[in-house]
mmJSON file of the N, C-alpha and C atoms, coordinates in Angstrom:
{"data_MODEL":{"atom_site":{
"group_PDB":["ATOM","ATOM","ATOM","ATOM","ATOM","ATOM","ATOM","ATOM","ATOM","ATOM","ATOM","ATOM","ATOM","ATOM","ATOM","ATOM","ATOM","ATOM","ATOM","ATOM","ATOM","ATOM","ATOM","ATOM","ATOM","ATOM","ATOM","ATOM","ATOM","ATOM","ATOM","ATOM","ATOM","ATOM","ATOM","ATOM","ATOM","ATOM","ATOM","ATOM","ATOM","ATOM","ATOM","ATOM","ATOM","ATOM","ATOM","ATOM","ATOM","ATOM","ATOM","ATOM","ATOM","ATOM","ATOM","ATOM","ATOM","ATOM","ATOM","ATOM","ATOM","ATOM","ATOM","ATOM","ATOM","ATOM","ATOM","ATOM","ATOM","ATOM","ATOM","ATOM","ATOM","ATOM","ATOM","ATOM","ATOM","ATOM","ATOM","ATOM","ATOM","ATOM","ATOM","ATOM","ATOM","ATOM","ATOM","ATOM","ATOM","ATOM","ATOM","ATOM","ATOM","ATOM","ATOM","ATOM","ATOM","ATOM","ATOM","ATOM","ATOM","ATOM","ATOM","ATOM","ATOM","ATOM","ATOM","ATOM","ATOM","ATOM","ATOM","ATOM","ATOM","ATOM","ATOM","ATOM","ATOM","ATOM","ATOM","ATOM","ATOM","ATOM","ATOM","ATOM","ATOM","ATOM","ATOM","ATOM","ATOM","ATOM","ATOM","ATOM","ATOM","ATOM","ATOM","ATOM","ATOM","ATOM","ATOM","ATOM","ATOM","ATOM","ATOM","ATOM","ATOM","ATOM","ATOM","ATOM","ATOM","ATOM","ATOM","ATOM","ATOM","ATOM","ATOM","ATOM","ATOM","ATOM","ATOM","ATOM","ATOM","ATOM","ATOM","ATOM","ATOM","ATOM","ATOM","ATOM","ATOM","ATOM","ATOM","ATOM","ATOM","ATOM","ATOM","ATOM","ATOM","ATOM","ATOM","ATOM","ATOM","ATOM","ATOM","ATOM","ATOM","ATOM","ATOM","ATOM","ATOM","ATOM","ATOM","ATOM","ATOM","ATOM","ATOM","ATOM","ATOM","ATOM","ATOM","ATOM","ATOM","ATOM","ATOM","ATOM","ATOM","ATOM","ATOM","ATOM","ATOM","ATOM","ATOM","ATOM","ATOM","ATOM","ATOM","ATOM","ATOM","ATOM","ATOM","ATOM","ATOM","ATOM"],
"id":[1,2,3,4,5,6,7,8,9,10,11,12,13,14,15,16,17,18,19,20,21,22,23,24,25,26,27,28,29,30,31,32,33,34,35,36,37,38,39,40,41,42,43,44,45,46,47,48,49,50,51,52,53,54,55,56,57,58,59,60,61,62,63,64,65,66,67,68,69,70,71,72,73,74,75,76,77,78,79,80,81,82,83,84,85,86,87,88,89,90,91,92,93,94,95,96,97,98,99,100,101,102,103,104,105,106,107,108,109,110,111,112,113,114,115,116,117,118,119,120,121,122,123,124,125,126,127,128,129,130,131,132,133,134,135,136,137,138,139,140,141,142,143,144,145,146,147,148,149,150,151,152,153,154,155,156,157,158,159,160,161,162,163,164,165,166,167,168,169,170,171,172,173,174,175,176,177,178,179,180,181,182,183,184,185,186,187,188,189,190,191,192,193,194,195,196,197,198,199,200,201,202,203,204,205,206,207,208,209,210,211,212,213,214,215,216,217,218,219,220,221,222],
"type_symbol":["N","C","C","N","C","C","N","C","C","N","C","C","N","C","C","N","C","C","N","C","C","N","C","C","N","C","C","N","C","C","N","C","C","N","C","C","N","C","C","N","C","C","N","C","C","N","C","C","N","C","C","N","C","C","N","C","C","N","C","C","N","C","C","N","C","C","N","C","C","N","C","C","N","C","C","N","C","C","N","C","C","N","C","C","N","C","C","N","C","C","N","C","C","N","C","C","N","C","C","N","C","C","N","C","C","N","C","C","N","C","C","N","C","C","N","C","C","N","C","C","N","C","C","N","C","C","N","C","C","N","C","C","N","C","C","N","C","C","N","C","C","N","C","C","N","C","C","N","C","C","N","C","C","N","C","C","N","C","C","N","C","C","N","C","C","N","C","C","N","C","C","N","C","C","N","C","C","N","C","C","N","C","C","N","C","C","N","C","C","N","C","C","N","C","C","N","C","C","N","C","C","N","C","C","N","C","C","N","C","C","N","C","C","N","C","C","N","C","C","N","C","C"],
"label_atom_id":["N","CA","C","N","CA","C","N","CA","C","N","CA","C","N","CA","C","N","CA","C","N","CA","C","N","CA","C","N","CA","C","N","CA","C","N","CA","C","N","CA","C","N","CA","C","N","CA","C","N","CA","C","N","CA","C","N","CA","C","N","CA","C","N","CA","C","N","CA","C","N","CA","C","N","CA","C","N","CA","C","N","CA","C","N","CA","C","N","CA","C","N","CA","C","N","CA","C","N","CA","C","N","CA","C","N","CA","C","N","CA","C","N","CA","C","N","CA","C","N","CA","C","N","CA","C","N","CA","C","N","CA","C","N","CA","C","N","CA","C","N","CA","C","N","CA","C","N","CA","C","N","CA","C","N","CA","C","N","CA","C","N","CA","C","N","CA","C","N","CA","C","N","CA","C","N","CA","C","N","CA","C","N","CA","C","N","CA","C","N","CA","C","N","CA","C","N","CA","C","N","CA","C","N","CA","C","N","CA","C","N","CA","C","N","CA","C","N","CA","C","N","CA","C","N","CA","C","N","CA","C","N","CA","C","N","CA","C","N","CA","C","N","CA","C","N","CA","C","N","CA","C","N","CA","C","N","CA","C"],
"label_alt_id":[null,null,null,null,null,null,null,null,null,null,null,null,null,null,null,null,null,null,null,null,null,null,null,null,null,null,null,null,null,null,null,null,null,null,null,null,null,null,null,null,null,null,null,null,null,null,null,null,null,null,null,null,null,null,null,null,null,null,null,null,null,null,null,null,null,null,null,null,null,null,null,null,null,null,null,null,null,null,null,null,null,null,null,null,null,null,null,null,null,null,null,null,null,null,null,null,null,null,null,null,null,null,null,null,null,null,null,null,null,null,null,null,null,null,null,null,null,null,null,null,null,null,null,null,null,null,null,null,null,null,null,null,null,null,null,null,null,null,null,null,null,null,null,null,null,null,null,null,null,null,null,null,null,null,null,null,null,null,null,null,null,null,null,null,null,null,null,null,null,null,null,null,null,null,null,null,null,null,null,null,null,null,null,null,null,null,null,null,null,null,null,null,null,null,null,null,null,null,null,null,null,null,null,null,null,null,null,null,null,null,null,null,null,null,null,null,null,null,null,null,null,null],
"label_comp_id":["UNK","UNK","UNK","UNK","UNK","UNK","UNK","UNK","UNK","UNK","UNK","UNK","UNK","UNK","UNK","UNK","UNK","UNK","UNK","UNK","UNK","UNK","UNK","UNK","UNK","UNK","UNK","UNK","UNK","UNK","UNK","UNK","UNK","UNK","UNK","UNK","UNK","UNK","UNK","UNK","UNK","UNK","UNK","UNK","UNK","UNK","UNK","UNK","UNK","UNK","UNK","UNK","UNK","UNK","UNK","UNK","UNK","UNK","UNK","UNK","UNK","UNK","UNK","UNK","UNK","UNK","UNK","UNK","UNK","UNK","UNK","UNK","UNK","UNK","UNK","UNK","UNK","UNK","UNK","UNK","UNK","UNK","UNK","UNK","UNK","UNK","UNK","UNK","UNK","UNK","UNK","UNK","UNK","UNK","UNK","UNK","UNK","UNK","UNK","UNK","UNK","UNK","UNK","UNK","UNK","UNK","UNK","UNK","UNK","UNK","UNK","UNK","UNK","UNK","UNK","UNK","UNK","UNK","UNK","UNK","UNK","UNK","UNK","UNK","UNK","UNK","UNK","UNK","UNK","UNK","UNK","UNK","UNK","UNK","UNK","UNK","UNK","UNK","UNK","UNK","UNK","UNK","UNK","UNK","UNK","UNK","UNK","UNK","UNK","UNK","UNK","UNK","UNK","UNK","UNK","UNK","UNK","UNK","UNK","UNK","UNK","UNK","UNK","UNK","UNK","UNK","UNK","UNK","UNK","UNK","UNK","UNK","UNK","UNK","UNK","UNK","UNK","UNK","UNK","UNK","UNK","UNK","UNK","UNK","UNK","UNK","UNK","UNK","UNK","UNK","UNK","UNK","UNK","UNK","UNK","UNK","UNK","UNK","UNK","UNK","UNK","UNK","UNK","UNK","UNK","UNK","UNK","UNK","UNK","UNK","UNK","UNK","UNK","UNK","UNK","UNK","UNK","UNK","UNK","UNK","UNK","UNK"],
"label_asym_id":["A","A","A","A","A","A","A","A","A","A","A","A","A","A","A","A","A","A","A","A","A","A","A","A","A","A","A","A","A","A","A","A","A","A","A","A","A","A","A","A","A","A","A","A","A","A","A","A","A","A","A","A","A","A","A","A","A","A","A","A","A","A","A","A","A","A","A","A","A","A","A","A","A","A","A","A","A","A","A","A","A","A","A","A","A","A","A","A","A","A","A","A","A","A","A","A","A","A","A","A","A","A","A","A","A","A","A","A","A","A","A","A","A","A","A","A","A","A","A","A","A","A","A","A","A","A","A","A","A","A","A","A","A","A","A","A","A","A","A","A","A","A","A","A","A","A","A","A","A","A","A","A","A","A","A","A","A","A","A","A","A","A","A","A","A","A","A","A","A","A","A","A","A","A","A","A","A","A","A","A","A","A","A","A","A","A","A","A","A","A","A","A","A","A","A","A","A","A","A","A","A","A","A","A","A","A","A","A","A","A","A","A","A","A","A","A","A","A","A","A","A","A"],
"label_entity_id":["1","1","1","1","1","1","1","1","1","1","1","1","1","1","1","1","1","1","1","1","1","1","1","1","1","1","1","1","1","1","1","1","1","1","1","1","1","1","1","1","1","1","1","1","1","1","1","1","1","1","1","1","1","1","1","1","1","1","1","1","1","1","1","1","1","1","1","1","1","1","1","1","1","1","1","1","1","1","1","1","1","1","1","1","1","1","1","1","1","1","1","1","1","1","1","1","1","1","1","1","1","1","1","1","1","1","1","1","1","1","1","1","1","1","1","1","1","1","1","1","1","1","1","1","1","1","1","1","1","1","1","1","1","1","1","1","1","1","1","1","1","1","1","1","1","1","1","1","1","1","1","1","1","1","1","1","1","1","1","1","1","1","1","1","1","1","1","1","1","1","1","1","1","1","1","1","1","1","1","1","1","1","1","1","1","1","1","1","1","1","1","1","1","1","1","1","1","1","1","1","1","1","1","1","1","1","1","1","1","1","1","1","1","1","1","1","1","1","1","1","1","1"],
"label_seq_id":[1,1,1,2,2,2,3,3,3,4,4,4,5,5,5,6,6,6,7,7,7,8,8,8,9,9,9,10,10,10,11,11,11,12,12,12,13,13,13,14,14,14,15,15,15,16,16,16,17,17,17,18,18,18,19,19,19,20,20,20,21,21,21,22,22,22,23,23,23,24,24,24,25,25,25,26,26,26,27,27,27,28,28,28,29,29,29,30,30,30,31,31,31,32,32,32,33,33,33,34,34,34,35,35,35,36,36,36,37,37,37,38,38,38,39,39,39,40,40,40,41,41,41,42,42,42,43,43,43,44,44,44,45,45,45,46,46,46,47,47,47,48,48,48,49,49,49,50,50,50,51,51,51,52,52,52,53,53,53,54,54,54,55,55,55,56,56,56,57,57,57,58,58,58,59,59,59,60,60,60,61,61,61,62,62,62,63,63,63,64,64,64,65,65,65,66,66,66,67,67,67,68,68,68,69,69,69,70,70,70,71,71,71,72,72,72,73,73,73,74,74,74],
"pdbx_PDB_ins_code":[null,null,null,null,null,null,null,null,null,null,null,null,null,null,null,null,null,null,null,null,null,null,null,null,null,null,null,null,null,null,null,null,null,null,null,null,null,null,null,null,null,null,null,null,null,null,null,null,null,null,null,null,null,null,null,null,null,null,null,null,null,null,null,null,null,null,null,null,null,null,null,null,null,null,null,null,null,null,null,null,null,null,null,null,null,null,null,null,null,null,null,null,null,null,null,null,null,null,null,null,null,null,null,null,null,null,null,null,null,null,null,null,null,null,null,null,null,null,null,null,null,null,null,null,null,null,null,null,null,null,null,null,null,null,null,null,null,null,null,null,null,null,null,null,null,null,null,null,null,null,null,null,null,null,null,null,null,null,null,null,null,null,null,null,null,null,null,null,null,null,null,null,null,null,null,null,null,null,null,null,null,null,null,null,null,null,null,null,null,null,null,null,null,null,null,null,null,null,null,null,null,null,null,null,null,null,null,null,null,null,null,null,null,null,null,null,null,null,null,null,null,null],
"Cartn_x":[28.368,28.276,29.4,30.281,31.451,30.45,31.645,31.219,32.683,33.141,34.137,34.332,35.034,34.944,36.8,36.835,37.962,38.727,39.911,40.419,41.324,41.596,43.292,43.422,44.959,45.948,46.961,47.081,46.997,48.691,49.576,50.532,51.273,52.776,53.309,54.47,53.977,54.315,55.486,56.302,57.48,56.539,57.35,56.355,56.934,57.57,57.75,56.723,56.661,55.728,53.805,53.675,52.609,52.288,53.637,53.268,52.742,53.509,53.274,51.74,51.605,50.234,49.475,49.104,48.611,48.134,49.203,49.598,48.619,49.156,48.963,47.285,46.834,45.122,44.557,45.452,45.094,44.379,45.125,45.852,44.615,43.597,42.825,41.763,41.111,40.215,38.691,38.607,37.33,37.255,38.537,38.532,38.301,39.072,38.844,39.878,39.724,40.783,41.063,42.186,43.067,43.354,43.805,44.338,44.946,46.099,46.413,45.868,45.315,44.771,46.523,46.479,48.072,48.555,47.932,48.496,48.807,47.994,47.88,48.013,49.221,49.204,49.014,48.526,47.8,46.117,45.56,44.385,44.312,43.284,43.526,42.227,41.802,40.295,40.189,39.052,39.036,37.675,38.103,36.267,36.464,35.156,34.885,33.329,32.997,31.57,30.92,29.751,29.028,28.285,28.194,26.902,28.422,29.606,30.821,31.238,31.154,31.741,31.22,31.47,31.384,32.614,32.77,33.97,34.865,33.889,34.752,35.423,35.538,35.896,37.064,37.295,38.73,39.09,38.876,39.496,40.346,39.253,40.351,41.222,40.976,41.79,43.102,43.244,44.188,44.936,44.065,44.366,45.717,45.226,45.833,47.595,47.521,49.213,49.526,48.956,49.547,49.556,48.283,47.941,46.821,46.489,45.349,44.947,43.745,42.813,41.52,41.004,39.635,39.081,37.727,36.541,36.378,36.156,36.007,35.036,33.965,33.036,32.664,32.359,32.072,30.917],
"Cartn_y":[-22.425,-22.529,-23.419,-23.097,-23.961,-24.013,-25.051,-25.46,-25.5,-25.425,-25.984,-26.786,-27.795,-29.046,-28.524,-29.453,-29.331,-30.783,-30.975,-32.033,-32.758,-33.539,-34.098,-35.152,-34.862,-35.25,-35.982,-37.16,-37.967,-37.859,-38.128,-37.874,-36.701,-36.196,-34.82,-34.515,-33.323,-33.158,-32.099,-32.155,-30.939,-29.45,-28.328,-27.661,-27.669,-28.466,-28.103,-29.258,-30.869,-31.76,-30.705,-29.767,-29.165,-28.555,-27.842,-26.897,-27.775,-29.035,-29.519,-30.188,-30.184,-30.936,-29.948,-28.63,-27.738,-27.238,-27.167,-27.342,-28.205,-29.4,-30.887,-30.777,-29.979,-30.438,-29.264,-28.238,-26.921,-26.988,-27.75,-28.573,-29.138,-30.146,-31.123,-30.325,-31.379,-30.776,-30.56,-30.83,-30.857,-29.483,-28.577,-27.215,-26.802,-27.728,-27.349,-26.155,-25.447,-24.729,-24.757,-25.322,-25.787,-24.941,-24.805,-23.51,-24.396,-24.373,-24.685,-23.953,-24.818,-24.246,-23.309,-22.469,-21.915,-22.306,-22.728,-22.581,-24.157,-25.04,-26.827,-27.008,-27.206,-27.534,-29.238,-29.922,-31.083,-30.747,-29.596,-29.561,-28.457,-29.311,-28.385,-28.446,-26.707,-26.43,-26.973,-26.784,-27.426,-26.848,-25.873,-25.529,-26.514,-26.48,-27.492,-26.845,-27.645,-27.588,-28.616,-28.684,-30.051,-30.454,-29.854,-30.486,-31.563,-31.665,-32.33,-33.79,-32.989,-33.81,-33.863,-34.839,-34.519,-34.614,-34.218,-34.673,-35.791,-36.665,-37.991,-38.256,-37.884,-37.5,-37.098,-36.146,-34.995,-36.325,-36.959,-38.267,-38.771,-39.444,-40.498,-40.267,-38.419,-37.54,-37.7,-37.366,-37.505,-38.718,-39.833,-41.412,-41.576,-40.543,-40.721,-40.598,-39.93,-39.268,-39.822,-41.327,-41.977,-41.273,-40.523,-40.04,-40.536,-40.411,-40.956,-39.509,-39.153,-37.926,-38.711,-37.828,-37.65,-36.515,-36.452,-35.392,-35.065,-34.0,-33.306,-32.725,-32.953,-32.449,-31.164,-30.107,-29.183,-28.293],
"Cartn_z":[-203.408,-201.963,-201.451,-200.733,-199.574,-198.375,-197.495,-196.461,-195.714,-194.887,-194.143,-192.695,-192.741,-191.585,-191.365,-190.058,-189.352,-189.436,-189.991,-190.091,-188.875,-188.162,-187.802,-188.488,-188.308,-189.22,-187.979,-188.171,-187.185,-186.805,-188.358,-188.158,-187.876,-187.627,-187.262,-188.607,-188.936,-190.189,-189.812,-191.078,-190.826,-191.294,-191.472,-191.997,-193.597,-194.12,-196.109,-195.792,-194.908,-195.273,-194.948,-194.703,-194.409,-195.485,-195.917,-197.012,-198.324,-198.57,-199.292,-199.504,-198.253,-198.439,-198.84,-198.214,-198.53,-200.003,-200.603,-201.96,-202.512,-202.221,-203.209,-202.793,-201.635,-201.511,-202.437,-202.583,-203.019,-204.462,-204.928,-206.628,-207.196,-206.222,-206.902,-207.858,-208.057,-209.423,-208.594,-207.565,-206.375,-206.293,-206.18,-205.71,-204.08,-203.795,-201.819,-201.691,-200.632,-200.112,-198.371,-198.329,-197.234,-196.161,-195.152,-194.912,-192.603,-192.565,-191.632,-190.114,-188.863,-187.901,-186.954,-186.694,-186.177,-185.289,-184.093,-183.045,-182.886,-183.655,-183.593,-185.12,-185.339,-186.926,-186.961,-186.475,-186.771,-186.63,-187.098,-187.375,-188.773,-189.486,-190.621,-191.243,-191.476,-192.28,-193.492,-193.821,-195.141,-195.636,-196.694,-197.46,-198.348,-198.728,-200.078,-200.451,-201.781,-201.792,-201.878,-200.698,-200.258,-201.1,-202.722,-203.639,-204.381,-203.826,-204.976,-203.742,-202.513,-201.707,-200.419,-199.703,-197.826,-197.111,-195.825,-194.974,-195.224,-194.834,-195.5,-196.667,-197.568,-198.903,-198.777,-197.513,-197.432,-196.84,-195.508,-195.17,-196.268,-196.781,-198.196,-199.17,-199.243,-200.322,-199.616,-198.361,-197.201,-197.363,-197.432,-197.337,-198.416,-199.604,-200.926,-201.106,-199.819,-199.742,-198.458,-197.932,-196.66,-195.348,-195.267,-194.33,-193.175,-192.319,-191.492,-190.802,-191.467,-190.817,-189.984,-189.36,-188.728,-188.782,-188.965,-189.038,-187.703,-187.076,-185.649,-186.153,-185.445,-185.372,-184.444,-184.58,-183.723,-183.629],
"occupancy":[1.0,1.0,1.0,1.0,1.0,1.0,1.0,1.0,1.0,1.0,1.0,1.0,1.0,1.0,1.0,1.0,1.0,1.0,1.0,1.0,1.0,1.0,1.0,1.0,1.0,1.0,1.0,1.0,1.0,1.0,1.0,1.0,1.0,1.0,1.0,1.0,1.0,1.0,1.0,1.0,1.0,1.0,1.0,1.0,1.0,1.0,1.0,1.0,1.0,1.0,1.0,1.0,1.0,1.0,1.0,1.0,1.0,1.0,1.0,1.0,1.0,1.0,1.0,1.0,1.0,1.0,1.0,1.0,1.0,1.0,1.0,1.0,1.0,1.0,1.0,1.0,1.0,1.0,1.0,1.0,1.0,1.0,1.0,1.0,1.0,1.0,1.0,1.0,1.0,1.0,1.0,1.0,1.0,1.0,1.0,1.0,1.0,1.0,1.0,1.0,1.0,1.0,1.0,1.0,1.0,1.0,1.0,1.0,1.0,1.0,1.0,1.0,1.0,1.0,1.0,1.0,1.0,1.0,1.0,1.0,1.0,1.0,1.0,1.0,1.0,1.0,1.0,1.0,1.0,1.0,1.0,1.0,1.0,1.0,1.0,1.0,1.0,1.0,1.0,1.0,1.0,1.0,1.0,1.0,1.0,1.0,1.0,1.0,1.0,1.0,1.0,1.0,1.0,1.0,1.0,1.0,1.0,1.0,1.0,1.0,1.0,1.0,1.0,1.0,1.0,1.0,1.0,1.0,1.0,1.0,1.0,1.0,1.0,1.0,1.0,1.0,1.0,1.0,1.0,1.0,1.0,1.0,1.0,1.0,1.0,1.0,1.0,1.0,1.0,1.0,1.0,1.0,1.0,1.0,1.0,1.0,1.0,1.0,1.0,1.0,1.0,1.0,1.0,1.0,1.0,1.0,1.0,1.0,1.0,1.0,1.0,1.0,1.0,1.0,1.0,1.0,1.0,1.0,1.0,1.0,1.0,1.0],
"B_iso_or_equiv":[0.0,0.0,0.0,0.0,0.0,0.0,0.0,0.0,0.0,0.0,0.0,0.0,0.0,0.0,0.0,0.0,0.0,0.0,0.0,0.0,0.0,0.0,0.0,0.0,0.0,0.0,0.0,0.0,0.0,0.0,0.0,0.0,0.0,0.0,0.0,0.0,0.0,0.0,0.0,0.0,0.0,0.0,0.0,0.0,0.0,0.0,0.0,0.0,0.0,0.0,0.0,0.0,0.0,0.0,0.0,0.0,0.0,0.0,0.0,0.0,0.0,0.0,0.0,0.0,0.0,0.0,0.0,0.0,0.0,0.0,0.0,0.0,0.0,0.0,0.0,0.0,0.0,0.0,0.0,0.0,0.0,0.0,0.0,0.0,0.0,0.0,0.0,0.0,0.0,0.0,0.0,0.0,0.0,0.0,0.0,0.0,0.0,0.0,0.0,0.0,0.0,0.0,0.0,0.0,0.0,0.0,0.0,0.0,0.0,0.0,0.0,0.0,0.0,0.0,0.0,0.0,0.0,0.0,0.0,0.0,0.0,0.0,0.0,0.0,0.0,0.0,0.0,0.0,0.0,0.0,0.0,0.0,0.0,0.0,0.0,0.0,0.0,0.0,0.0,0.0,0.0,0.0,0.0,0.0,0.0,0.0,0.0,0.0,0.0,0.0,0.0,0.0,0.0,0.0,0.0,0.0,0.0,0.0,0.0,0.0,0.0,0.0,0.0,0.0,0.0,0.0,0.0,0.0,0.0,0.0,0.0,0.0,0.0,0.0,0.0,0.0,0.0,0.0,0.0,0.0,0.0,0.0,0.0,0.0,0.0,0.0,0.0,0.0,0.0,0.0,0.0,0.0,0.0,0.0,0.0,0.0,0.0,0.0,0.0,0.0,0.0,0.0,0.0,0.0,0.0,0.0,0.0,0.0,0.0,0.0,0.0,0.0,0.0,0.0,0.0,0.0,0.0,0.0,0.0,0.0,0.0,0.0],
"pdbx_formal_charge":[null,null,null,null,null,null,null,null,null,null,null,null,null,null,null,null,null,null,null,null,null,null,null,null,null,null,null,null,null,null,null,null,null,null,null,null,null,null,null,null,null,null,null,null,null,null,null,null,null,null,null,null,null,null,null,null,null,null,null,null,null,null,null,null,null,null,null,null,null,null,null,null,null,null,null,null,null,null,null,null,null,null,null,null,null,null,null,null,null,null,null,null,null,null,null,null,null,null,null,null,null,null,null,null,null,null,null,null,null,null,null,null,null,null,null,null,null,null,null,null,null,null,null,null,null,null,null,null,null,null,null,null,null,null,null,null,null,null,null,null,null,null,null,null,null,null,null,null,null,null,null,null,null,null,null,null,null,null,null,null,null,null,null,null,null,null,null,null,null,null,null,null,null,null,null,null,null,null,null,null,null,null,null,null,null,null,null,null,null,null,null,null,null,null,null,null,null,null,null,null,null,null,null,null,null,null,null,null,null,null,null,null,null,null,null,null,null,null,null,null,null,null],
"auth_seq_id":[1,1,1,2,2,2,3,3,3,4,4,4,5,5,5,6,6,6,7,7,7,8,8,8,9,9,9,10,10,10,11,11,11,12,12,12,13,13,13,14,14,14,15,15,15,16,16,16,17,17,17,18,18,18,19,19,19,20,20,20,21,21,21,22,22,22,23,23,23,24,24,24,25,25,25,26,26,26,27,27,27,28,28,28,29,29,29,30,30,30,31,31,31,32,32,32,33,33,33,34,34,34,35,35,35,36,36,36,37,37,37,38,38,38,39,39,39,40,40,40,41,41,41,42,42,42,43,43,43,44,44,44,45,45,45,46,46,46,47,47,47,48,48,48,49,49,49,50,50,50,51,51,51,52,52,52,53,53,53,54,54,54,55,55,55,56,56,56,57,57,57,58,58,58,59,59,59,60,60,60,61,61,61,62,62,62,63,63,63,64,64,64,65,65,65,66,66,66,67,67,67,68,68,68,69,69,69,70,70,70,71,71,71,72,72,72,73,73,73,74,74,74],
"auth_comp_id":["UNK","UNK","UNK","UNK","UNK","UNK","UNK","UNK","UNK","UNK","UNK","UNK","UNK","UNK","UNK","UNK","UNK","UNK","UNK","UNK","UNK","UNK","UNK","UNK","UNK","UNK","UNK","UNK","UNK","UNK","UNK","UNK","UNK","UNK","UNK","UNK","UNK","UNK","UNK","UNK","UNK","UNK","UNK","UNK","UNK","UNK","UNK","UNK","UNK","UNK","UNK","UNK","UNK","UNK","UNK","UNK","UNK","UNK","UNK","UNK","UNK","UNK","UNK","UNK","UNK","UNK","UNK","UNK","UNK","UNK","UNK","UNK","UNK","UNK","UNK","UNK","UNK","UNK","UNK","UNK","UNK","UNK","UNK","UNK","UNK","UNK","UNK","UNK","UNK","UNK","UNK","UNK","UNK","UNK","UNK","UNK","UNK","UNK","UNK","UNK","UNK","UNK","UNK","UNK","UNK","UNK","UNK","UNK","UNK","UNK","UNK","UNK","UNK","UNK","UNK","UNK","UNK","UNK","UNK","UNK","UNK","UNK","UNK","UNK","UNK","UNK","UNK","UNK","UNK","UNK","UNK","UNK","UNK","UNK","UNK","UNK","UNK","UNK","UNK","UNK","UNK","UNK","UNK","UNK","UNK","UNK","UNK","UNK","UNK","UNK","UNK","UNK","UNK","UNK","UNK","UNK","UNK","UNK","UNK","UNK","UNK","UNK","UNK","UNK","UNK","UNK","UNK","UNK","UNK","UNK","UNK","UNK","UNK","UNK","UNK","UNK","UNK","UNK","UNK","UNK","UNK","UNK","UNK","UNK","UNK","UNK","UNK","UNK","UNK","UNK","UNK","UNK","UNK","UNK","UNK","UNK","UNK","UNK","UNK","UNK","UNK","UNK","UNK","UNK","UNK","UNK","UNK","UNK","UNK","UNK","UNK","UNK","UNK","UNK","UNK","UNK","UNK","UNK","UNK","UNK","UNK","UNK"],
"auth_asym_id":["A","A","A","A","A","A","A","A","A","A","A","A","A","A","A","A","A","A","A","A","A","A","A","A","A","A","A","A","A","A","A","A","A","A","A","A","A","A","A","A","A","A","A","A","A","A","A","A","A","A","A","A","A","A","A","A","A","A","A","A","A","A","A","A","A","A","A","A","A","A","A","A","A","A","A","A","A","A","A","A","A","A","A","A","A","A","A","A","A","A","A","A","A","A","A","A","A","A","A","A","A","A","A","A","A","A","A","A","A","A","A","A","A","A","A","A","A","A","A","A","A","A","A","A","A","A","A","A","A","A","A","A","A","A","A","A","A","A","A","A","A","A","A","A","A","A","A","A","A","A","A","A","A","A","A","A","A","A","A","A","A","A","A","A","A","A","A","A","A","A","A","A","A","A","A","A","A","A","A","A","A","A","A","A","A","A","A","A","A","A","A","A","A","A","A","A","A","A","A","A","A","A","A","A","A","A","A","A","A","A","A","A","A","A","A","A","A","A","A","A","A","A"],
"auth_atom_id":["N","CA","C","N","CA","C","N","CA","C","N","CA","C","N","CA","C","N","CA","C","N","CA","C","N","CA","C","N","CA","C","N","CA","C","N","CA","C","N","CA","C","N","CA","C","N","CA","C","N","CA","C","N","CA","C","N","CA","C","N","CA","C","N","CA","C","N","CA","C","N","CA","C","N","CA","C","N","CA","C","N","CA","C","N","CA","C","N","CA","C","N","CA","C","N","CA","C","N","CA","C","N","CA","C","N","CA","C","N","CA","C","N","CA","C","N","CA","C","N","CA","C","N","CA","C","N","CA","C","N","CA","C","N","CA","C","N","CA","C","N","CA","C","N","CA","C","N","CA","C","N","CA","C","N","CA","C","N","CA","C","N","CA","C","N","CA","C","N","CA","C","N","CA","C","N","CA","C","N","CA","C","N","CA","C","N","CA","C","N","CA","C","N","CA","C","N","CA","C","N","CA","C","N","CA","C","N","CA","C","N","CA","C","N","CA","C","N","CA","C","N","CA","C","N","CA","C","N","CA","C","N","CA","C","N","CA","C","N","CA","C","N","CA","C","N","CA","C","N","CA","C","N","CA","C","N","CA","C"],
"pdbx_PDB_model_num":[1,1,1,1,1,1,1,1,1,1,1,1,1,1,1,1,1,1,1,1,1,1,1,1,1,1,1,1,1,1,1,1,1,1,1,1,1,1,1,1,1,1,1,1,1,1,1,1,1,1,1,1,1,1,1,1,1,1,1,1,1,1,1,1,1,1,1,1,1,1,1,1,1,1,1,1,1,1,1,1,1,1,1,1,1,1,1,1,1,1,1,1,1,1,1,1,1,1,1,1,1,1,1,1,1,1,1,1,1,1,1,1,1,1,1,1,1,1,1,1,1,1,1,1,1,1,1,1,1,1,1,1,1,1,1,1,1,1,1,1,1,1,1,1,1,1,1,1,1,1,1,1,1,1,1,1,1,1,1,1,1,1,1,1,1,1,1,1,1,1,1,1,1,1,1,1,1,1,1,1,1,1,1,1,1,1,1,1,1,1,1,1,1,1,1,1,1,1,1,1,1,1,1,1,1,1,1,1,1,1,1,1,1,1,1,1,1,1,1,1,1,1]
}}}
C-alpha cells in the first residue's frame, strides 16, 4: 500500500538541481517515488508507504541534501 503527500521545497532549483533530486529521492532504500508537480516545480509528490514512513520523514530525507521542505496539507 502507498500513500502520497505534497511537498514544498522552499528553495528554487535549476532543473539538472530537480532532476537530481528526483533521482537521489528515487535511489533510497524506503522506496518512495517522486515525481515533480508541472506547472510549480517547487511542489513535489511523493508516494511512499505509510507502514515505513510518514510525511515528515520526506521533510528530513529532504533536510539530508540541504534542503528546507514543508508538508501541505490538502
Amino acid at each position: 500500500m502507498t500513500t502520497e503527500t505534497l511537498l514544498h521545497i522552499d528553495e528554487s532549483l535549476s532543473a539538472t538541481e530537480r532532476d537530481e533530486l528526483l533521482r537521489w529521492l528515487g535511489n533510497r532504500p524506503e522506496g518512495i517515488h517522486p515525481h515533480l508537480q508541472t506547472e510549480r516545480r517547487h511542489l513535489m509528490f511523493v508516494a511512499y508507504n505509510p507502514e515505513e514512513m510518514c510525511p515528515h520523514d520526506l521533510v528530513a530525507i529532504a533536510g539530508e541534501r540541504g534542503l528546507h521542505a514543508h508538508v501541505i496539507d490538502f
